[in-house]
N, C-alpha and C positions, 0 to 999 in steps of 0.2 A: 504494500500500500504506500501511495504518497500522498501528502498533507499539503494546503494550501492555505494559507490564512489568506483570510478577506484584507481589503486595505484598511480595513475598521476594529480588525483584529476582535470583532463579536461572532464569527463565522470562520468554521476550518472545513473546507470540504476534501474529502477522501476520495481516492480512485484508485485502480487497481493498475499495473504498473508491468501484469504480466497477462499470459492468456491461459484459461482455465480447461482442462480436458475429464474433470473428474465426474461431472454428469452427463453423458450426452446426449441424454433427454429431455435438461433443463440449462441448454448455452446461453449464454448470452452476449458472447461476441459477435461483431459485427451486428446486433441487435441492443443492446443495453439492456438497462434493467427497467422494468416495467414500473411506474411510482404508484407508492401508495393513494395519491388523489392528483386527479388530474383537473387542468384546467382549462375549458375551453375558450373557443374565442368571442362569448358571451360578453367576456370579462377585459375592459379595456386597458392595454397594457401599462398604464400609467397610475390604475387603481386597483393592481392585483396584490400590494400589500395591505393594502386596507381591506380586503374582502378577504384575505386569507387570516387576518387579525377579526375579522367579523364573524365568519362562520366557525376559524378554528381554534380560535382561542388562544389567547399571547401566552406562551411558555417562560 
């Protein structure tokens, strides 16, 4: 895995840094990983931190 802080240093996001062969019925290369919620394009891109603090709650 490799780490990435945000420029704000409130966010590290992680990625994987190699390729995976252990499931080969659940790859996810060259596909990624599927997210837990998605967002469509309902949501206009300038207001999608406000609605994700609206619907899912500030952590």
């Amino acid at each position: 895995m490799n780490f990435v802080k945000s420029p704000c240093n409130e966010f590290e996001l992680g990625y994987s840094i190699s390729k995976s062969f252990r499931i080969p019925n659940m790859t996810i290369d060259s596909k990624g990983i599927q997210p837990d919620y998605f967002l469509n394009n309902e949501i206009e891109e300038y207001n999608w931190l406000d609605y994700v603090i609206e619907v899912f709650g500030q952590k």
